[in-house]
VOPASE-997794 format. One record per residue (C-alpha): residue in three letters; x, y, z. Coordinates in pm, whole numbers, padded with zeros to 5 digits, always signed. Layout:
% residues N
ALAXYZ...
***
This chain:
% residues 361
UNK+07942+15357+02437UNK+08315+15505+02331UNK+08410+15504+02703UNK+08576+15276+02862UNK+08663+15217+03236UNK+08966+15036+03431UNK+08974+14918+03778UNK+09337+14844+03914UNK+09334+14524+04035UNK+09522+14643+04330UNK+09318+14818+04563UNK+09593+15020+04759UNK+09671+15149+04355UNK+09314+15150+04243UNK+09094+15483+04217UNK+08753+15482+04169UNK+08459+15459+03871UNK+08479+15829+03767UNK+08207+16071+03824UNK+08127+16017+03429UNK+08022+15657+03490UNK+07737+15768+03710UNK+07616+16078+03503UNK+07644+15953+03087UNK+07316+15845+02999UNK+07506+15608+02716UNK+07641+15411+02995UNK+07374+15391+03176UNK+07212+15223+02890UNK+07508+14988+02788UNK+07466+14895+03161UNK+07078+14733+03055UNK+07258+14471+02847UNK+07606+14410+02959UNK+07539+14319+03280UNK+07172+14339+03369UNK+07080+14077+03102UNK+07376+13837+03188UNK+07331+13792+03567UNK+07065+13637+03810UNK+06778+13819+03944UNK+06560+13753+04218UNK+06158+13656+04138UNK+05999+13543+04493UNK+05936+13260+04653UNK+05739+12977+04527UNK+05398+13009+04709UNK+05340+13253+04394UNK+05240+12974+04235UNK+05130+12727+04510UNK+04928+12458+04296UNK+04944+12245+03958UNK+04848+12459+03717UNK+04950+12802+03851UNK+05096+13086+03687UNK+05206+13399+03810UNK+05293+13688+03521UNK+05552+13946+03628UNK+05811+14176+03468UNK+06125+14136+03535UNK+06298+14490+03659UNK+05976+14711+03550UNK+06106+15086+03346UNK+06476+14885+03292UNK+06482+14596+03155UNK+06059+14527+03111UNK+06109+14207+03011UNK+05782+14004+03063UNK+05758+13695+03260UNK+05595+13378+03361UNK+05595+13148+03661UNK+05413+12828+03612UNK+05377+12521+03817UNK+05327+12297+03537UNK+05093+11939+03685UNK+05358+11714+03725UNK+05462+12008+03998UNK+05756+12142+03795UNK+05824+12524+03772UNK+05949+12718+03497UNK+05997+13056+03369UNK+05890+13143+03090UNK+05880+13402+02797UNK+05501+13616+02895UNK+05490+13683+02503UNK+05260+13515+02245UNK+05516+13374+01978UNK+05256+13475+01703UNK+05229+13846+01714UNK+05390+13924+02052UNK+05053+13941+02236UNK+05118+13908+02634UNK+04967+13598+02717UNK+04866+13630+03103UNK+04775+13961+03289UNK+04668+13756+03592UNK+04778+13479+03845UNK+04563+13214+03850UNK+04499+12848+03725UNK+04559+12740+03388UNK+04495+12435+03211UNK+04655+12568+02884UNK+04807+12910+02798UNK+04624+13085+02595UNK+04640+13384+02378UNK+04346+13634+02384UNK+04426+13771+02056UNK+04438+13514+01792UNK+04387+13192+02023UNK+04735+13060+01992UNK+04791+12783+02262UNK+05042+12647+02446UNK+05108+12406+02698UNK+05187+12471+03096UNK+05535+12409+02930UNK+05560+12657+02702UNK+05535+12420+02420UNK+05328+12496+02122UNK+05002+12302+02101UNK+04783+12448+01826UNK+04684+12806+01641UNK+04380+12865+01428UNK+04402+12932+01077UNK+04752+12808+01049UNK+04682+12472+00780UNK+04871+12662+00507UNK+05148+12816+00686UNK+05440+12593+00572UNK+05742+12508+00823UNK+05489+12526+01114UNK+05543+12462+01384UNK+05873+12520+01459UNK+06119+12533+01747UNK+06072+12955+01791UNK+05701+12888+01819UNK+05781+12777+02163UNK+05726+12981+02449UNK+06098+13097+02524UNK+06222+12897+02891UNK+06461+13125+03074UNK+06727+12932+03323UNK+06520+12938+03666UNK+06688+12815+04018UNK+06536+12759+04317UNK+06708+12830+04667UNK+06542+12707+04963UNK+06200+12869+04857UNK+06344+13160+04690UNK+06323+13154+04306UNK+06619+13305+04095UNK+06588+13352+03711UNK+06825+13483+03422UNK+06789+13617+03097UNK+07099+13534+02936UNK+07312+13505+03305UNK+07723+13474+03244UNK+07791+13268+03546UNK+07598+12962+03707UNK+07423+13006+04010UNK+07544+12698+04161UNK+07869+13027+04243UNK+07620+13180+04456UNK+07409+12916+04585UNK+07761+12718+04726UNK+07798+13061+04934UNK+07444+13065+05068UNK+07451+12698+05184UNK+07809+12752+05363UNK+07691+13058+05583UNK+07287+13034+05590UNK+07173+12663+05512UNK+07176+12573+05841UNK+06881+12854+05880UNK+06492+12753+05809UNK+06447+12838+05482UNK+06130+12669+05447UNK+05979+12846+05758UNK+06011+13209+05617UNK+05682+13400+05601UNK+05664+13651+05371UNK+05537+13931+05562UNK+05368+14263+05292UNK+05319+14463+05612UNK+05681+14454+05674UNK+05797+14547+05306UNK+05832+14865+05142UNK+05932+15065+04828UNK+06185+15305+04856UNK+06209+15588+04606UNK+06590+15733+04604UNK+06681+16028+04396UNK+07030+15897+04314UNK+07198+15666+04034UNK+07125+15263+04126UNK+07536+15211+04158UNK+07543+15449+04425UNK+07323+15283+04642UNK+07525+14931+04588UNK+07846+15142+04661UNK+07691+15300+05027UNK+07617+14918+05043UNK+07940+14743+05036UNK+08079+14894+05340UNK+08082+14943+05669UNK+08311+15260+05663UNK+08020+15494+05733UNK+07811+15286+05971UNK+07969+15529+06294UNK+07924+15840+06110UNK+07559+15788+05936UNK+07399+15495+06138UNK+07444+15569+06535UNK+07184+15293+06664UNK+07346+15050+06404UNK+07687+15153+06534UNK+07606+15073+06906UNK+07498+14707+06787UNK+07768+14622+06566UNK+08179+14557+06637UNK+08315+14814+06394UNK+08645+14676+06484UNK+08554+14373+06386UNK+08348+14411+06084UNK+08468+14233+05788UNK+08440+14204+05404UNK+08466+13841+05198UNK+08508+13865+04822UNK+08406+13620+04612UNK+08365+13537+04250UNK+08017+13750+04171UNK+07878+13811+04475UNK+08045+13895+04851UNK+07961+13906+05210UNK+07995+14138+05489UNK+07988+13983+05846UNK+07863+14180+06129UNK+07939+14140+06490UNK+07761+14201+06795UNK+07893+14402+07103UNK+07719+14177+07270UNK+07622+13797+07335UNK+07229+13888+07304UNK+07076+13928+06913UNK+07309+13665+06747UNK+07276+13364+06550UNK+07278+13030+06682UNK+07562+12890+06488UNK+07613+12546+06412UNK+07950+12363+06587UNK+08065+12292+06212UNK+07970+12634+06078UNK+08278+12834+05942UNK+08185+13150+06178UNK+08143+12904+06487UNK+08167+13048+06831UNK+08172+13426+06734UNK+07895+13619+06776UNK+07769+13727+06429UNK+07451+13966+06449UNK+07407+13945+06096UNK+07521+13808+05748UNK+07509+14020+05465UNK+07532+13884+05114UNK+07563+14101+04782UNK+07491+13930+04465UNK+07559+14082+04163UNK+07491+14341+04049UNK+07141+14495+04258UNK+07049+14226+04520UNK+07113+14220+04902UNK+06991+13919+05118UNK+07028+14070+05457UNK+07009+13758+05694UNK+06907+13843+06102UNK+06825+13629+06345UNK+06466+13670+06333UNK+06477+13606+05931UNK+06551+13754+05591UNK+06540+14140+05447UNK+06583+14102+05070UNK+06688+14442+04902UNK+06609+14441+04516UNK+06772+14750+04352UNK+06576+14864+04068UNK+06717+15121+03805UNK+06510+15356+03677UNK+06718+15678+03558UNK+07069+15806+03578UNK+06901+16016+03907UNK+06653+15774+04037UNK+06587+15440+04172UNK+06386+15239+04332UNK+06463+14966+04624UNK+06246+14721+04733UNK+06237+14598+05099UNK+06114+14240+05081UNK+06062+14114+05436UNK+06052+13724+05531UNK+06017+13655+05940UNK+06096+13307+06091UNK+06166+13420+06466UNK+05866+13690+06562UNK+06069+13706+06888UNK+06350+13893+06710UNK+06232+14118+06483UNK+06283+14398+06671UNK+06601+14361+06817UNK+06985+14383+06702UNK+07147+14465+06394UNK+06787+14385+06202UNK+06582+14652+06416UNK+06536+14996+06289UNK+06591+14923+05891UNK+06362+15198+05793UNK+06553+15427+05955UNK+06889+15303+05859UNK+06748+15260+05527UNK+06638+15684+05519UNK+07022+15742+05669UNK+07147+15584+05375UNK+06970+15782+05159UNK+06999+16090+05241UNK+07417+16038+05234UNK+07362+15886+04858UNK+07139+16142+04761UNK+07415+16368+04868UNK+07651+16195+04672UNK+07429+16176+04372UNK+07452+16593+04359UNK+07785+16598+04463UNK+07905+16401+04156UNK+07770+16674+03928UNK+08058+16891+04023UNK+08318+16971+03740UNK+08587+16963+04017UNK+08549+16575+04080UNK+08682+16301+03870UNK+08705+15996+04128UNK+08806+15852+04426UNK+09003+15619+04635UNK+08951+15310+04823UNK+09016+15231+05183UNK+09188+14941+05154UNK+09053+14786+05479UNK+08704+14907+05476UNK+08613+14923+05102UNK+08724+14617+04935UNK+08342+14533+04835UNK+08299+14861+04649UNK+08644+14797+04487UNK+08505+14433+04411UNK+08182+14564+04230UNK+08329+14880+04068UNK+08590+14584+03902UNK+08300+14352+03807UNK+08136+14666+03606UNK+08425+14769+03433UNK+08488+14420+03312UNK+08129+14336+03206UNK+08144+14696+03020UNK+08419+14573+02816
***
């Protein structure tokens, strides 16, 4: 990729990504390993793998990055994350969740523990310098939050950065109450570049000229945008008293009326927390012109789920389409080169367009 981008630190000086960034298919690819490999991504919860000996295959970011994956929950109740691949000929190992007493591969018979850890291969009695360290299942860093499971291929920051955050606003919620709820989640198919979602994201400066119900909820005046190292948070206030969090006295937001939290991590995932529980927003790329979102719902407080800030989110979510979509054609033009930042309202986009240009580079 010959290009290269610059983000002014100064965001009263900065313009922004150019229109080039979104439509180059070269960047689009350099954007697979410079940043997608080297940051955390989300992987569930752990009643994936509720028992000893489970194992739960996935791949992580499916038509992007396609790289195969294991949860295990190994006896001695520890989970890991491991490489899906057979070590001998690159077999996958597991095509369904289910118990294991051993890993084993279907093509050759290569075994390996609920550790990953070699154990024995047939045929092998010759093979000199065997076994050796590679002929390990690869272990990919895994974290757990609450029940929520967090995994990295080769991540460039620790997660304790985004953990800290989580704890400071949302540890005081339930975690280990959250229901998963399938009937409540959806895929989303938008017809636009993956960064243009995350930039409709990071602000509220449309929310009274695209979302009207959201707008009659939320304190626009008061809406508000914290930065931090690879991940940020927007804070939503209610108009009202009714629909808000019951805050602890020590909690940093005490006594205002905060309808919901929402945290960006990163570079594609949203944990949108409510009062009644958790919408998780995975962004998955899957061209320069198309993505798809997953809406991952998790409900703690039936009570609430229809009410406030977190009511309506399939039709806030087709409101925000329809203006990135827009955008998506819009940046085809030969007329546009890039914008500017609000400096009030747009610090989060200004945040995340920095955080690309530096992992680019």
């Amino acid at each position: 990729m010959a290009q290269k981008f610059n983000i002014h630190p100064d965001i009263a000086k900065a313009e922004t990504l150019p229109a080039a960034f979104y439509r180059d298919p070269a960047v689009f690819e350099a954007l697979r390993e410079k940043v997608f490999l080297r940051c955390w991504h989300w992987l569930g919860d752990v009643d994936q793998i509720p028992l000893p000996g489970s194992a739960q295959p996935l791949v992580l970011l499916d038509q992007f990055l396609n790289e195969p994956l294991l949860l295990v929950r190994d006896a001695d109740d520890r989970i890991s994350c491991l490489s899906n691949v057979c070590t001998h000929r690159g077999n996958l190992l597991v095509h369904h969740p289910g118990k294991y007493r051993q890993l084993i591969c279907q093509y050759h018979g290569r075994r390996f523990g609920l550790d990953g850890a070699f154990v024995s291969m047939p045929e092998f009695r010759e093979a000199e310098d065997f076994p050796r360290p590679c002929d390990n299942l690869h272990r990919f860093p895994l974290e757990l939050w609450g029940p929520f499971l967090f995994a990295g291929l080769e991540p460039a920051f620790p997660f304790e950065q985004i953990s800290s955050e989580l704890n400071a606003r949302v540890g005081f919620l339930p975690l280990e109450q959250f229901q998963r709820r399938p009937d409540l989640s959806k895929d989303y198919l938008v017809h636009a570049h993956w960064a243009l979602y995350c930039d409709n994201y990071l602000e509220g400066f449309h929310i009274p000229f695209v979302h009207p119900d959201l707008n009659a909820t939320l304190d626009y005046g008061a809406y508000r945008t914290e930065l931090f190292e690879h991940m940020n948070l927007q804070v939503g206030l209610a108009k009202g008293a009714e629909d808000c969090f019951d805050l602890p006295e020590n909690h940093p937001d005490a006594g205002q009326q905060v309808a919901a939290y929402y945290f960006w991590i990163f570079p594609n995932l949203m944990l949108n927390f409510y009062p009644w529980g958790l919408s998780v927003n995975v962004v998955q790329p899957l061209s320069p012109e198309r993505t798809k979102v997953r809406f991952i719902t998790y409900v703690y407080d039936e009570s609430k789920l229809h009410t406030g800030a977190g009511a309506l989110l399939d039709k806030v979510e087709r409101e925000d389409e329809f203006v990135v979509e827009g955008v998506q054609k819009g940046l085809q033009s030969r007329y546009y080169q890039a914008g500017r930042f609000s400096p009030r309202m747009e610090s989060g986009v200004h945040h995340f367009h920095g955080l690309l240009a530096a992992f680019l580079t």
